[in-house]
N, CA, C and O atoms as a GROMACS GRO file, in nm:
protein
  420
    1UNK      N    1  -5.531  -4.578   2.818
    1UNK     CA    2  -5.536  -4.444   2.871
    1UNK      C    3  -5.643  -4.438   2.979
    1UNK      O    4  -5.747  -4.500   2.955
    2UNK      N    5  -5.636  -4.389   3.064
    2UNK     CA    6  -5.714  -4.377   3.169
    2UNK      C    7  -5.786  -4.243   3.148
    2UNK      O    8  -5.731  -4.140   3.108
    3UNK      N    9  -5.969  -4.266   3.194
    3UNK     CA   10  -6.056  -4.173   3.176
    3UNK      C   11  -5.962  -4.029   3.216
    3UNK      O   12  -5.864  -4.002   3.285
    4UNK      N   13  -6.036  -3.975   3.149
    4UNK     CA   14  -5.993  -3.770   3.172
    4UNK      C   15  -6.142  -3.756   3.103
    4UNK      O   16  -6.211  -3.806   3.014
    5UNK      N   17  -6.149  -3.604   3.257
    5UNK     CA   18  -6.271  -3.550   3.244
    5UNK      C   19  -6.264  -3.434   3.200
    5UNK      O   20  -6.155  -3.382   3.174
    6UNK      N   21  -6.388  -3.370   3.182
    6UNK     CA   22  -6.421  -3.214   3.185
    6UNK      C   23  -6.537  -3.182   3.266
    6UNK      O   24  -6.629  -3.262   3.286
    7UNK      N   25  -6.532  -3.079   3.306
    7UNK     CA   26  -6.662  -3.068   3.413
    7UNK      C   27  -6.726  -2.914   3.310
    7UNK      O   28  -6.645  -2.822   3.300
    8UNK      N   29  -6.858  -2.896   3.244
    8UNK     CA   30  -6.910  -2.795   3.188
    8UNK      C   31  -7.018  -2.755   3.294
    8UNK      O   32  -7.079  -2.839   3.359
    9UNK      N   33  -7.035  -2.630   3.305
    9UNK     CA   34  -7.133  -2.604   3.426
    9UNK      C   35  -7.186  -2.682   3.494
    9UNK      O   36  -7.308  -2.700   3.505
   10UNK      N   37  -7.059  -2.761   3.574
   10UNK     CA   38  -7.118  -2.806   3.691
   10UNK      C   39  -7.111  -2.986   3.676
   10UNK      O   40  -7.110  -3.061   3.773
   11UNK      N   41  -7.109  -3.033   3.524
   11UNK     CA   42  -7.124  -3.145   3.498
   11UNK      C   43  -6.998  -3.243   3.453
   11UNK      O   44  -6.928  -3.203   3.359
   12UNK      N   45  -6.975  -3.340   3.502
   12UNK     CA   46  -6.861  -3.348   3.460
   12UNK      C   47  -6.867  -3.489   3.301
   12UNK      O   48  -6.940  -3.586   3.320
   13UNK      N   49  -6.809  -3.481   3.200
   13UNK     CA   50  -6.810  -3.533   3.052
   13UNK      C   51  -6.722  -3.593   3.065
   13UNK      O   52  -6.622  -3.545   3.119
   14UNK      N   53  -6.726  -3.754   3.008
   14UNK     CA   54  -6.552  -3.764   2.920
   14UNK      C   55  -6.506  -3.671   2.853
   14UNK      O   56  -6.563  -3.569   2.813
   15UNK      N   57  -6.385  -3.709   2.836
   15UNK     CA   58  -6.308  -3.637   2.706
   15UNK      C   59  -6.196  -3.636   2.694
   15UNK      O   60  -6.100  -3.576   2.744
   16UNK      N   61  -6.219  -3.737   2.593
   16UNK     CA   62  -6.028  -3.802   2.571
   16UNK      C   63  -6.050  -3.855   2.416
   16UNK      O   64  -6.159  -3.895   2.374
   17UNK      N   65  -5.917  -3.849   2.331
   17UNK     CA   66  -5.868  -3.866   2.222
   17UNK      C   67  -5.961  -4.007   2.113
   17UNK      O   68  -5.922  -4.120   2.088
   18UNK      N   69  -6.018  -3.976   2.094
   18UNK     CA   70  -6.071  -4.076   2.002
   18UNK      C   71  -6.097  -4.090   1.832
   18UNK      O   72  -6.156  -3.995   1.780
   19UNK      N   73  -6.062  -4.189   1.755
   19UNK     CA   74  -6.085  -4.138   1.615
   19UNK      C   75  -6.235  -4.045   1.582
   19UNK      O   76  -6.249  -3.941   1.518
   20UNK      N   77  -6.327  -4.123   1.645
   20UNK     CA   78  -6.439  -4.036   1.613
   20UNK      C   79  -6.377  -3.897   1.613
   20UNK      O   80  -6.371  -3.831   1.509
   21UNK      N   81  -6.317  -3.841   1.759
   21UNK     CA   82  -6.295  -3.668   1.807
   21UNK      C   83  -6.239  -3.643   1.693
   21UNK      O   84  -6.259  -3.525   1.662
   22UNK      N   85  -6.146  -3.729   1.577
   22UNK     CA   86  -6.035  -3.654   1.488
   22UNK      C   87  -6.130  -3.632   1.352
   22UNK      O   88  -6.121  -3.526   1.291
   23UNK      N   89  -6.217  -3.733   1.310
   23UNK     CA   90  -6.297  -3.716   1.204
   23UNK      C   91  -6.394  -3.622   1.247
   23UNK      O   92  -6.424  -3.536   1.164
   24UNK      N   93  -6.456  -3.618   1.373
   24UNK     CA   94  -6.521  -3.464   1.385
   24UNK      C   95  -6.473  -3.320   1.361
   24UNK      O   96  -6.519  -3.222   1.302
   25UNK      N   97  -6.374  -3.345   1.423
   25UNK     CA   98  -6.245  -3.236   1.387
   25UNK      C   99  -6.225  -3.178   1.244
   25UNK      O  100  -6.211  -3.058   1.219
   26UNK      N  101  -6.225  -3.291   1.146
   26UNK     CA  102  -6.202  -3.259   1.018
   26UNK      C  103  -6.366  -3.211   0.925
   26UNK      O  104  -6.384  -3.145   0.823
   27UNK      N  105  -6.446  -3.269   1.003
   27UNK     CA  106  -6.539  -3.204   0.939
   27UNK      C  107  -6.580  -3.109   0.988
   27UNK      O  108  -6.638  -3.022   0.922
   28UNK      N  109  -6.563  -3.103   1.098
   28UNK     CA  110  -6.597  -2.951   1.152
   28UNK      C  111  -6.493  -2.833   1.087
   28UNK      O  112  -6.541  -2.731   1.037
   29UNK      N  113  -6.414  -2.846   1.089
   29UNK     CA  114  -6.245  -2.748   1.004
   29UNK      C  115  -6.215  -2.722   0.886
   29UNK      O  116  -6.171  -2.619   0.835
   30UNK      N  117  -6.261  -2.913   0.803
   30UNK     CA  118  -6.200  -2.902   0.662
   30UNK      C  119  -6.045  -2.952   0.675
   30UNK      O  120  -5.990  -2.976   0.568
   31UNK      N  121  -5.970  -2.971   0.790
   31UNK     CA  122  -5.842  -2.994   0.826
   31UNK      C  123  -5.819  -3.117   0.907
   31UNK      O  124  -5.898  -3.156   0.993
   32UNK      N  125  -5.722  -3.171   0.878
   32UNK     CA  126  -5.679  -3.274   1.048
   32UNK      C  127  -5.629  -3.218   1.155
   32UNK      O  128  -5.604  -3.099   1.170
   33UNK      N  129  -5.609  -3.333   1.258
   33UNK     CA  130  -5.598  -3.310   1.329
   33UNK      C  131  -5.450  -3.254   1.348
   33UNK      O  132  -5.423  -3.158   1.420
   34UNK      N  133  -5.355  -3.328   1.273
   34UNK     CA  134  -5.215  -3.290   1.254
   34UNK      C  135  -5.188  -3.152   1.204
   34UNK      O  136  -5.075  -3.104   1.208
   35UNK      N  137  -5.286  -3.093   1.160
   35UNK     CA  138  -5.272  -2.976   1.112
   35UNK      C  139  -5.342  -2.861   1.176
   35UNK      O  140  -5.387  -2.758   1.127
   36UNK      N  141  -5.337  -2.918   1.329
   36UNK     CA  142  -5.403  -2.795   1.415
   36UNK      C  143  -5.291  -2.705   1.504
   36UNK      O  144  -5.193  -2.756   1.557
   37UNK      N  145  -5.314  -2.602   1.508
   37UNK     CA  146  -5.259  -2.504   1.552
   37UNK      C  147  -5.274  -2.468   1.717
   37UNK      O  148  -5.361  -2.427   1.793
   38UNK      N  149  -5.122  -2.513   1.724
   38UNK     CA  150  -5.133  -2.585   1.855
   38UNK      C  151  -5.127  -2.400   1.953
   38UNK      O  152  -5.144  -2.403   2.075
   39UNK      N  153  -5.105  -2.271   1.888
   39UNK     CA  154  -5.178  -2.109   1.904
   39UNK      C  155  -5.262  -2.079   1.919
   39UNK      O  156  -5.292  -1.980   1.986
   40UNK      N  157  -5.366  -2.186   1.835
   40UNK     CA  158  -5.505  -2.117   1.776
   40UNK      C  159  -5.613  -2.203   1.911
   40UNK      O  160  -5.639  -2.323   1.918
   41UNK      N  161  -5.647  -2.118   1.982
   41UNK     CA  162  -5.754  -2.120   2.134
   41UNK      C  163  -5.897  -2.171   2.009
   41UNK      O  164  -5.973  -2.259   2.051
   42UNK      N  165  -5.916  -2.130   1.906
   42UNK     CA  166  -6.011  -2.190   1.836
   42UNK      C  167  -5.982  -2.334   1.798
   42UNK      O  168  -6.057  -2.412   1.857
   43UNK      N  169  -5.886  -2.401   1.706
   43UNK     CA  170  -5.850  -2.532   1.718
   43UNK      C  171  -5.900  -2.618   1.845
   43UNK      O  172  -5.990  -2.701   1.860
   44UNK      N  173  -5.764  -2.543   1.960
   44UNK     CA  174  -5.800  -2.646   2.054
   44UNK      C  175  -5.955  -2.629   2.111
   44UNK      O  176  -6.013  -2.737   2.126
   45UNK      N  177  -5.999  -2.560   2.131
   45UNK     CA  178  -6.175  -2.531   2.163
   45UNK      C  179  -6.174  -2.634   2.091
   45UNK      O  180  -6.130  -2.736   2.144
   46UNK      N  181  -6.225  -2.641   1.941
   46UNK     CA  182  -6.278  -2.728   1.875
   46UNK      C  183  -6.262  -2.862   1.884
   46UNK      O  184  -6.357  -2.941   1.880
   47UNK      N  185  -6.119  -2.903   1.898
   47UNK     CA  186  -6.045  -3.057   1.943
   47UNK      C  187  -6.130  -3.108   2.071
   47UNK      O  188  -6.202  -3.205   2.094
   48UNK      N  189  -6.077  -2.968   2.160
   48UNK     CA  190  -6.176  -3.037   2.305
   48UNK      C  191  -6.329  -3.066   2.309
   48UNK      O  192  -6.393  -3.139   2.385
   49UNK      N  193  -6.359  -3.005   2.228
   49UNK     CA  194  -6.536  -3.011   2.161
   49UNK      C  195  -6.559  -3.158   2.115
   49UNK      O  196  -6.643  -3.245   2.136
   50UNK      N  197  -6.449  -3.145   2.042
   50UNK     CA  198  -6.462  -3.329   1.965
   50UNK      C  199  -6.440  -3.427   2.033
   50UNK      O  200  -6.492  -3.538   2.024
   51UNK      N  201  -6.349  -3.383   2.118
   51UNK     CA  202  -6.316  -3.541   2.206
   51UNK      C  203  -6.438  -3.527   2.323
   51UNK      O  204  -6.469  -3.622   2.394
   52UNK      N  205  -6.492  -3.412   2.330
   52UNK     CA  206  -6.618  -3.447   2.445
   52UNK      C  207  -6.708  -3.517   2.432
   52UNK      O  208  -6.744  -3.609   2.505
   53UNK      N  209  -6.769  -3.465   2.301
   53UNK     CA  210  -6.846  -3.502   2.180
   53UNK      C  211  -6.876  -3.697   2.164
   53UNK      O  212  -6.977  -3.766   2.154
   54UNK      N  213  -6.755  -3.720   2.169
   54UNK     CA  214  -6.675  -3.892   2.103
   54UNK      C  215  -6.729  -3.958   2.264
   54UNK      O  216  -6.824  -4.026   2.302
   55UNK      N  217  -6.598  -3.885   2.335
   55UNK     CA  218  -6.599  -3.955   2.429
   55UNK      C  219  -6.749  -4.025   2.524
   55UNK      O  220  -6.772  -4.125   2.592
   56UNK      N  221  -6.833  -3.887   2.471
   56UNK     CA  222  -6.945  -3.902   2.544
   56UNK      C  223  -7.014  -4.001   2.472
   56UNK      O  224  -7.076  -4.073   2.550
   57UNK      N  225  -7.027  -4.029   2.370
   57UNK     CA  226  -7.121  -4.092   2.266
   57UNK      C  227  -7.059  -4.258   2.330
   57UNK      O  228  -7.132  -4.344   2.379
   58UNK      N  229  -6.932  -4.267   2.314
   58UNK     CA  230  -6.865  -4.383   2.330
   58UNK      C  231  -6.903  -4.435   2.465
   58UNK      O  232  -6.936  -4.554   2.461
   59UNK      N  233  -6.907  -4.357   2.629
   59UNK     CA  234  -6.954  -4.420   2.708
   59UNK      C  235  -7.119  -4.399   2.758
   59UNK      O  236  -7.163  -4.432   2.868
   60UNK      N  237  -7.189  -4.341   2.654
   60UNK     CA  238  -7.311  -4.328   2.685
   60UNK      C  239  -7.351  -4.204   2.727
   60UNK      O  240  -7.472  -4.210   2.747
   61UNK      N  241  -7.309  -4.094   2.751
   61UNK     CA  242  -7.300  -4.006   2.842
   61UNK      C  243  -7.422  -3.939   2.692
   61UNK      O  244  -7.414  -3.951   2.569
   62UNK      N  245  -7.523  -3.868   2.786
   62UNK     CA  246  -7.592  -3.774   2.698
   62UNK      C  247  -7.492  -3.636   2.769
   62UNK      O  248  -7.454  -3.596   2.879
   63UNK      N  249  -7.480  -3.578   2.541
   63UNK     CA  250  -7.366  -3.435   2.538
   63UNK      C  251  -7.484  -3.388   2.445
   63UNK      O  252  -7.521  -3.461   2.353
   64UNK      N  253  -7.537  -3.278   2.467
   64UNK     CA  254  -7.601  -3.227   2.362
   64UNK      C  255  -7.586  -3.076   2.329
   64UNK      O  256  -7.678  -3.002   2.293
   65UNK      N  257  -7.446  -3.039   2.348
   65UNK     CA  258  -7.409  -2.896   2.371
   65UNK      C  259  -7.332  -2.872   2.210
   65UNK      O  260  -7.234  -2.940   2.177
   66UNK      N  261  -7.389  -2.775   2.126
   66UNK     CA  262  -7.306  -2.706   2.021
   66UNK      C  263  -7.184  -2.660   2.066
   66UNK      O  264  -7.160  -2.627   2.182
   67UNK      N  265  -7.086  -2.659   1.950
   67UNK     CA  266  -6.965  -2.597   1.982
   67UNK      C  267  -6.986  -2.467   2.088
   67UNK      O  268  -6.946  -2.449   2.202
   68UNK      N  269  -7.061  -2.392   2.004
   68UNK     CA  270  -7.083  -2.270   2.049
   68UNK      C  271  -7.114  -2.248   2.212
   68UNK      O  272  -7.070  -2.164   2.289
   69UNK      N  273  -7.224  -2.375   2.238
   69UNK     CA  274  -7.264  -2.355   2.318
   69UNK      C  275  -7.114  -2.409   2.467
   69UNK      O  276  -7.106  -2.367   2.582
   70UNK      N  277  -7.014  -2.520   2.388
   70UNK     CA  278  -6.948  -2.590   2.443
   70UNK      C  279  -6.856  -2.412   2.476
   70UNK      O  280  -6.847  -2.377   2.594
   71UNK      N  281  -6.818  -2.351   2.406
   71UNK     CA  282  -6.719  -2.275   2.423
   71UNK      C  283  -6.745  -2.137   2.502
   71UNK      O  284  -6.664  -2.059   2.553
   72UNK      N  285  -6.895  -2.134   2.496
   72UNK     CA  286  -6.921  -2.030   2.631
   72UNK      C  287  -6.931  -2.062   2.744
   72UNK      O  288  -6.991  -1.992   2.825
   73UNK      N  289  -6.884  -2.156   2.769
   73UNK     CA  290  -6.930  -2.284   2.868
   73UNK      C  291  -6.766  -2.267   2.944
   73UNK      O  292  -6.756  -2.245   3.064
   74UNK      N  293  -6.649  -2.282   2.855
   74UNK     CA  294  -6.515  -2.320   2.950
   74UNK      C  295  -6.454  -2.164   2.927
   74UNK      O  296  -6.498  -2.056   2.887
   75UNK      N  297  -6.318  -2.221   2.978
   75UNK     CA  298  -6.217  -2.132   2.949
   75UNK      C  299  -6.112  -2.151   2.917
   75UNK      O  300  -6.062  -2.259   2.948
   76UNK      N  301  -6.033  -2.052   2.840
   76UNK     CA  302  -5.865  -2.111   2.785
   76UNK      C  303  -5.789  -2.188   2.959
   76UNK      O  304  -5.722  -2.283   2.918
   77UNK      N  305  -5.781  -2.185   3.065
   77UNK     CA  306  -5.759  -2.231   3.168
   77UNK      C  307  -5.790  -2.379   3.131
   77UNK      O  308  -5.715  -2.462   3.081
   78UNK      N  309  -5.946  -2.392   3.177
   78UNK     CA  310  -6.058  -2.513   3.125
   78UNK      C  311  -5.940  -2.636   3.017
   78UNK      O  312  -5.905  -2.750   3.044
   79UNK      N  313  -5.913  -2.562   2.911
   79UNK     CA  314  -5.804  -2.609   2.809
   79UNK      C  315  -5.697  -2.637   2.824
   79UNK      O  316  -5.652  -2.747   2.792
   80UNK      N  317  -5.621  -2.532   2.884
   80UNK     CA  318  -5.475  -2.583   2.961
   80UNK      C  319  -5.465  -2.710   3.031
   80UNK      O  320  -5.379  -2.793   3.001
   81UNK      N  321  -5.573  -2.731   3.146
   81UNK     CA  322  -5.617  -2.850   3.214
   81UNK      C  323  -5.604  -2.945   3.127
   81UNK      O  324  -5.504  -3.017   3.127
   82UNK      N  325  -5.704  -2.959   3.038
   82UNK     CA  326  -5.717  -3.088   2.971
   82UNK      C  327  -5.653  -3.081   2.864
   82UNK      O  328  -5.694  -3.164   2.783
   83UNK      N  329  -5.585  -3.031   2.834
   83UNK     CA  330  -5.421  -3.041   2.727
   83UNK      C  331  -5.328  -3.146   2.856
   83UNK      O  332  -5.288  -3.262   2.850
   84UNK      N  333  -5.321  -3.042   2.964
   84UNK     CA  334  -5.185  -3.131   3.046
   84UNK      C  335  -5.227  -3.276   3.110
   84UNK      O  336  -5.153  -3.372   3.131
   85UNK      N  337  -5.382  -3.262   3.139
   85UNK     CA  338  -5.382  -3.437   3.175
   85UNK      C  339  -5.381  -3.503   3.049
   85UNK      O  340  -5.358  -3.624   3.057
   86UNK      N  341  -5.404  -3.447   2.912
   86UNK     CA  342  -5.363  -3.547   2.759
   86UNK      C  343  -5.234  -3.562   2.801
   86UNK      O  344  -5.202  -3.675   2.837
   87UNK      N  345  -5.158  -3.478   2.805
   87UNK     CA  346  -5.009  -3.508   2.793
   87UNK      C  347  -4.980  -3.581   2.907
   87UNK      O  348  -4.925  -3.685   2.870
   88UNK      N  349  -4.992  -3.576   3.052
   88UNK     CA  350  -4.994  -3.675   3.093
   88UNK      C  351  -5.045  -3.789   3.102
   88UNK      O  352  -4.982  -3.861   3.179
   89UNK      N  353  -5.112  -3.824   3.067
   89UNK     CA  354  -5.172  -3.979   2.998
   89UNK      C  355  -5.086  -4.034   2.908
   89UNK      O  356  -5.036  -4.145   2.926
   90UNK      N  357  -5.058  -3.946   2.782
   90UNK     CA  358  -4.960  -4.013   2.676
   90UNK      C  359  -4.832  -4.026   2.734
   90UNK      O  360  -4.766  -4.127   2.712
   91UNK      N  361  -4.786  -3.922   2.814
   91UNK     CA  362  -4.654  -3.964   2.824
   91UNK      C  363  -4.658  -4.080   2.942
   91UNK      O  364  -4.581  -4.173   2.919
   92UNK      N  365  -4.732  -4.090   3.062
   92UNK     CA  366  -4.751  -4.193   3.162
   92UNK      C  367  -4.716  -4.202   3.300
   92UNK      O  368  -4.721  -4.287   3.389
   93UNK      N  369  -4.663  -4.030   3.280
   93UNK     CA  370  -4.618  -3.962   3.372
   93UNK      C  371  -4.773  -3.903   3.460
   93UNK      O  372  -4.877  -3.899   3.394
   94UNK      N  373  -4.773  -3.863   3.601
   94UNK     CA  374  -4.899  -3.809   3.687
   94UNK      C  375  -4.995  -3.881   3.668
   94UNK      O  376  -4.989  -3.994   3.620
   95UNK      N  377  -5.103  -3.820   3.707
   95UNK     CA  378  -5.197  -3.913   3.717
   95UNK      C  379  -5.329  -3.865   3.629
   95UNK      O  380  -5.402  -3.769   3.650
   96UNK      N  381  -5.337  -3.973   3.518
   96UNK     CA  382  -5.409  -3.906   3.397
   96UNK      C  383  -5.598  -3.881   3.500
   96UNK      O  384  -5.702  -3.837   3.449
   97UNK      N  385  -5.592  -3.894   3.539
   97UNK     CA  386  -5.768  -3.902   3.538
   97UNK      C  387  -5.806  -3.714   3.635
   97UNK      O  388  -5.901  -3.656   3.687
   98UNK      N  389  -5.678  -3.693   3.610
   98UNK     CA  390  -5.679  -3.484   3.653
   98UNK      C  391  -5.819  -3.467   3.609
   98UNK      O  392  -5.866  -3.569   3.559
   99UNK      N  393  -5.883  -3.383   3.613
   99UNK     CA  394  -5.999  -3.306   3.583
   99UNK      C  395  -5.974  -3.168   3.585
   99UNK      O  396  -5.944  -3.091   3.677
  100UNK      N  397  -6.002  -3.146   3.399
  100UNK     CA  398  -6.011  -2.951   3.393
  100UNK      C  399  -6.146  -2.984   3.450
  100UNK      O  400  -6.222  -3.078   3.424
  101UNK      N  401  -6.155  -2.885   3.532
  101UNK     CA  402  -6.252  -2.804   3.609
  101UNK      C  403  -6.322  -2.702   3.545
  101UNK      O  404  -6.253  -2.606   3.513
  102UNK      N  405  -6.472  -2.694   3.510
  102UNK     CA  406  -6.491  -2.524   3.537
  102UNK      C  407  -6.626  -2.579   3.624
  102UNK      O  408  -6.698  -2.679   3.630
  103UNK      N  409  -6.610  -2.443   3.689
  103UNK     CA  410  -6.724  -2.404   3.812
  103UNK      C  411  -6.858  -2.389   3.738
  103UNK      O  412  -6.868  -2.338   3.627
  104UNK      N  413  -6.968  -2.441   3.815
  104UNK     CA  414  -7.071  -2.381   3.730
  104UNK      C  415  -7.117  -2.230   3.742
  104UNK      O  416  -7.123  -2.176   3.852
  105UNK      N  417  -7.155  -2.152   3.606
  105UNK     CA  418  -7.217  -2.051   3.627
  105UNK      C  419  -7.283  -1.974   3.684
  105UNK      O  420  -7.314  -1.867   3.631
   0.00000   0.00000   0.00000
């Protein structure tokens, strides 16, 4: 899979699918990942939280942002973005390394 970013005020993070993101997921929830609610703007917040989280740890990147702090930070837009470059990555279609965007504050 080819890198996919996120940019949080101004900065831009990995953030892409990793077991770490799914076991964060579950302890953060109590749930898997299979059992997220693909409705619920809280889920995916949280998913995208986790894979920032992973991703960052995995290439070094200092992330030191709480959920909380992660989710005043984007927007459901922010999410849309990095839902459709996931899906394009998995499927192999476009060009995965898109960047959700948000502007800084």
């Amino acid at each position: 899979m080819k890198r996919i970013q996120i940019n949080v005020n101004g900065k831009a993070y990995p953030c892409s699918p990793t077991m770490g993101a799914m076991l964060r997921f579950k302890s953060e929830t109590g749930r898997e990942i299979t059992e997220i609610d693909a409705g619920s703007f809280s889920d995916l917040c949280t998913y995208l939280w986790c894979c920032t989280v992973s991703a960052s740890k995995r290439e070094g990147v200092e992330f030191g942002m709480s959920l909380m702090d992660f989710a005043d930070s984007i927007t459901p837009e922010d999410m849309t973005a990095w839902n459709e470059a996931i899906s394009s990555a998995q499927s192999g279609n476009g060009d995965a390394s898109v960047e959700a965007e948000k502007k800084s504050l």
